[in-house]
VEXNUDO-702173 format. One record per residue: residue in three letters; x, y, z of N, C-alpha, C in turn. Coordinates in steps of 0.02 Angstrom, whole numbers, plus 50000, padded with zeros to 5 digits. Example, Ala and Ser with C-alpha at 12.3 -4.5 7.8 and 13.67 -1.06 7.14 Angstrom:
Ala506604971650390506154977550390506604983550390Ser506424988850354506844994750357506455000250394
END
This chain:
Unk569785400654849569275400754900569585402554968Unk569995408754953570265408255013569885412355097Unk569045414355065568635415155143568395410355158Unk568365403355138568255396455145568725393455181Unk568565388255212569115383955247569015378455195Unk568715374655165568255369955117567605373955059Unk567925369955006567615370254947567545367754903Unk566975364454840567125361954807566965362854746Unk567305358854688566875358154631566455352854599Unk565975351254600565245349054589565475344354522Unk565485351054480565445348354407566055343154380Unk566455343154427567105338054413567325333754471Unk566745334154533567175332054603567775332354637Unk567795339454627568275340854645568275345054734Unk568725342854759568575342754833569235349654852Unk569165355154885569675360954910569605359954963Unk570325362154987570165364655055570745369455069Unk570555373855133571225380255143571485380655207Unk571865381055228572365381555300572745387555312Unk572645391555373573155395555381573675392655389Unk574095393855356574955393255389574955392655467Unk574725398555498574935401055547574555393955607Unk574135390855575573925385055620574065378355597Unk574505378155571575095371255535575555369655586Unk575885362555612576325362955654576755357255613Unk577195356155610577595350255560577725342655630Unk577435345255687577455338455727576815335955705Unk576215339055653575715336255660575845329555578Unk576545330055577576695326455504576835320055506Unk576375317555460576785309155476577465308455458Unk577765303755503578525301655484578795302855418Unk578305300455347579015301555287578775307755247Unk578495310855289578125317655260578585322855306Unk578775320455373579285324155420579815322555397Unk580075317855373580945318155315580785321555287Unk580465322655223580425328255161580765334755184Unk580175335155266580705342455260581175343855315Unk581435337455355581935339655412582585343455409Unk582775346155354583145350255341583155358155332Unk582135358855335581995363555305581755369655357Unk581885375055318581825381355393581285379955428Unk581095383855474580405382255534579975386155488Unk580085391055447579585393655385579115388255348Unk579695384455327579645382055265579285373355283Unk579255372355351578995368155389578395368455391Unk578295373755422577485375555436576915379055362Unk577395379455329577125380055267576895372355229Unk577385368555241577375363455212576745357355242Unk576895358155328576425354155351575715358255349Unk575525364355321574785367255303574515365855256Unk575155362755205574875360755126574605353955155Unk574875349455195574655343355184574235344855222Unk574035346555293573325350055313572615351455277Unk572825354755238572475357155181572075350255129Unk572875348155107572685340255066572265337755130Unk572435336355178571835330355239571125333855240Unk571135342155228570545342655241570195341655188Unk570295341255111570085339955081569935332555055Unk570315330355049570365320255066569805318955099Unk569765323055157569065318755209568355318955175Unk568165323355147567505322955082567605314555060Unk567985313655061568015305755008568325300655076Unk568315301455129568425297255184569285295755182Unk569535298155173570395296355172570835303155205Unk570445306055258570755311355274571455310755311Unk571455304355333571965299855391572405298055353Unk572835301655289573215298055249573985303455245Unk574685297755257575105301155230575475302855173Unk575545309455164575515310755077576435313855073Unk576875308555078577685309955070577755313455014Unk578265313755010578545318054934579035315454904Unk578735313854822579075309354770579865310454765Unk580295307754722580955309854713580805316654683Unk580415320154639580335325654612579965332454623Unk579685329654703579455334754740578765335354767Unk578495333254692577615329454719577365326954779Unk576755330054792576555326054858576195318954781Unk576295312854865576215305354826575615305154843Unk575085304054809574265304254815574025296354849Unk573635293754856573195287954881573005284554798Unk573215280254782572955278754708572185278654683Unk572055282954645571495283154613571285291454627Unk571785293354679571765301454671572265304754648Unk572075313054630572635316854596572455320854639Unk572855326354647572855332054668573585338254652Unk573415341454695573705348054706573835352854759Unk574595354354779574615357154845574925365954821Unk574625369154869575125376354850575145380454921Unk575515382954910575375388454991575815394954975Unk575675399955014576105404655000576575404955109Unk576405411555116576925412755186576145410755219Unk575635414655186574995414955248574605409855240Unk574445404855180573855400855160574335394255145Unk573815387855133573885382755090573245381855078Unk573245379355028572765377354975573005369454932Unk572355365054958572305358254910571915358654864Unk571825354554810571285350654772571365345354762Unk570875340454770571115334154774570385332354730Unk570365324954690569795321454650570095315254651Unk569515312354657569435305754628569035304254565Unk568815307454532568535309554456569015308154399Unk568885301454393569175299654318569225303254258Unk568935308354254568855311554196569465314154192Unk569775317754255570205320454261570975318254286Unk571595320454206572085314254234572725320654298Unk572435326754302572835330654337572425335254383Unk572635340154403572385345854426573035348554439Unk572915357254441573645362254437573195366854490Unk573495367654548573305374554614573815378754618Unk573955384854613574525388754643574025396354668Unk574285395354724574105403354744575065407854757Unk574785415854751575375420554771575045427354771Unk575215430554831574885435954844575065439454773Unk574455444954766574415448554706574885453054716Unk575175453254749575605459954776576375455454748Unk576595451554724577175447154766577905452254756Unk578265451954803578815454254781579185453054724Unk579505459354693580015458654638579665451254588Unk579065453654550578735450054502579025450554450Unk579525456254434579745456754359580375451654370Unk580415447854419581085442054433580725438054386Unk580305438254403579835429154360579985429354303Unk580035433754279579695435454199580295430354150Unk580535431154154580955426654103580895418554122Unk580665416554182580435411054183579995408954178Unk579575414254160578655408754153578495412354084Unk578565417154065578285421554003578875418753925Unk578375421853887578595419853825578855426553797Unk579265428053738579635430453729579175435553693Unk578545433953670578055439053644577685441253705Unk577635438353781577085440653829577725446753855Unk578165444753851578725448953903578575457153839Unk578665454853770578885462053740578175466453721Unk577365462153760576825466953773576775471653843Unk576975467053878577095468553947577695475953952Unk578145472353903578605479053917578475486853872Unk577945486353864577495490653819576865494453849Unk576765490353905576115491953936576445498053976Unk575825503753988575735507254040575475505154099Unk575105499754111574455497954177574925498554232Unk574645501754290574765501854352574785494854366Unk574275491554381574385484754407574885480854372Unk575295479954345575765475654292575965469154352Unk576185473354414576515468254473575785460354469Unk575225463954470574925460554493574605454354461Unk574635458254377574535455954308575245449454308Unk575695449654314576265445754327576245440254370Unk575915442354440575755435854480575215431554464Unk574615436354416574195429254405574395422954355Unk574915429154306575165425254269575495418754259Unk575885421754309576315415654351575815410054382Unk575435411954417574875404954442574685402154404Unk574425405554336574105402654285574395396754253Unk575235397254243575515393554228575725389454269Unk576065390654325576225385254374575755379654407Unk575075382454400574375376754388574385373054351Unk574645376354297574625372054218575055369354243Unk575715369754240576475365154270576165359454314Unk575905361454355575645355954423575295350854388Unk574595352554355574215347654323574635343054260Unk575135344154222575355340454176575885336754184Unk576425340254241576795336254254576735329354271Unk576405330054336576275319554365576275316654299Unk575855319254228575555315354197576025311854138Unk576725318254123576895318054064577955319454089Unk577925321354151578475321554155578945327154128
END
């Protein structure tokens, strides 16, 4: 939803929301959300404080927009109990999903421009040894682009199962 600032899904309560980067500031971070990344470039700052931006704007649908969301020993943003979610951002966007919907024990978000640089890097880390030897068969122009959804597809998947299963 990225011509949206906020969005949601209905059928699962599921609550989005989107942030430019470019209007993220990492002084706007609470204290153990500003450790996570005091080491980290002024990039990788303002990237980071848009994801949790993003998580607040979505949180506030369910009244908890005022919440700080640190990061686990394993990298996870730490949710408010009884919620799950999901953070992603690239250089220009972040993107949350956040629920309080029992039904659901995860959720997986990743965005990456369709364009992303040097996509055939990924390939041995997200593809399977039969997707890589169709791929390396294909003629399609778009392949770069075919590659990055790929990659989201899975790294969503990654996001949603991990918290759950480790």
């Amino acid at each position: 939803m990225l011509n949206s600032e906020f969005a949601g899904c209905p059928e699962f309560d599921i609550a989005m929301a989107m942030t430019p980067v470019a209007s993220a500031n990492a002084s706007e971070l609470y204290p153990l959300e500003r450790l996570a990344i005091a080491r980290a470039q002024p990039a990788r700052s303002r990237e980071f404080a848009a994801g949790r931006k993003a998580a607040r704007k979505a949180m506030s649908c369910y009244g908890l927009g005022d919440f700080e969301s640190p990061r686990s020993p394993d990298r996870y943003p730490v949710w408010p109990k009884g919620i799950v979610g999901s953070i992603s951002h690239s250089c220009d966007f972040a993107v949350a999903a956040v629920t309080k919907d029992k039904r659901l024990a995860g959720i997986g978000i990743d965005i990456e421009r369709p364009w992303i640089n040097n996509a055939r890097d990924i390939v041995e880390h997200v593809l399977t040894a039969r997707e890589i030897s169709i791929l390396e068969t294909s003629q399609d122009e778009h392949i770069e682009q075919h590659l990055a959804r790929i990659a989201c597809c899975k790294e969503a998947a990654y996001k949603a199962v991990y918290p759950i299963v480790g």
